[in-house]
C-alpha positions in Angstrom: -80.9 -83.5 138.6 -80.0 -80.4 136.6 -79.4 -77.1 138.2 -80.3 -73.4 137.0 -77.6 -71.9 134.9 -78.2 -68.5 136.3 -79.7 -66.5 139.2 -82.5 -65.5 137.6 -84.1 -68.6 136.7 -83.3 -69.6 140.5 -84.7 -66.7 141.8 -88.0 -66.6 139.7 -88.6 -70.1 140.3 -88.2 -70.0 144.4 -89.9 -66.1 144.3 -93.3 -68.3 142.6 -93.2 -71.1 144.6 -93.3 -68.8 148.0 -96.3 -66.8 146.3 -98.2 -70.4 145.8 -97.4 -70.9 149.8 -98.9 -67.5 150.6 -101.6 -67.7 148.7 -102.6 -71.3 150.1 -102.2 -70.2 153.2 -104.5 -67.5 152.7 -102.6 -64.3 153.4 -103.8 -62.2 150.9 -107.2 -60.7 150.6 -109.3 -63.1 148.1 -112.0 -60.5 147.1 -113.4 -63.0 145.7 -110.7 -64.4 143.6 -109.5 -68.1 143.1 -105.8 -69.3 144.1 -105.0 -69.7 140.4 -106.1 -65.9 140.0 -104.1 -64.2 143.1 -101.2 -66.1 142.1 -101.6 -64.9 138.3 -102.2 -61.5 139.3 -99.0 -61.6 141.9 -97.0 -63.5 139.1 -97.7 -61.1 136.4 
């Protein structure tokens, strides 16, 4: 398997994938909002 070539990649990838955790395991406030749109308003 390939690794990242920089930090930043790294970082991004690891910072998106502990969003998708949090947001699964319901630690935000949903107001109403899907998992696919907390994570794209977190992401953005």
């Amino acid at each position: 398997m390939k690794g990242f070539k920089s930090f930043r990649p790294a970082s991004a990838t690891l910072d998106g994938i502990e969003v998708a955790h949090m947001v699964r395991k319901q630690q935000f406030s949903t107001a109403g909002q899907s998992a696919f749109q907390q994570f794209a308003a977190l992401a953005a």
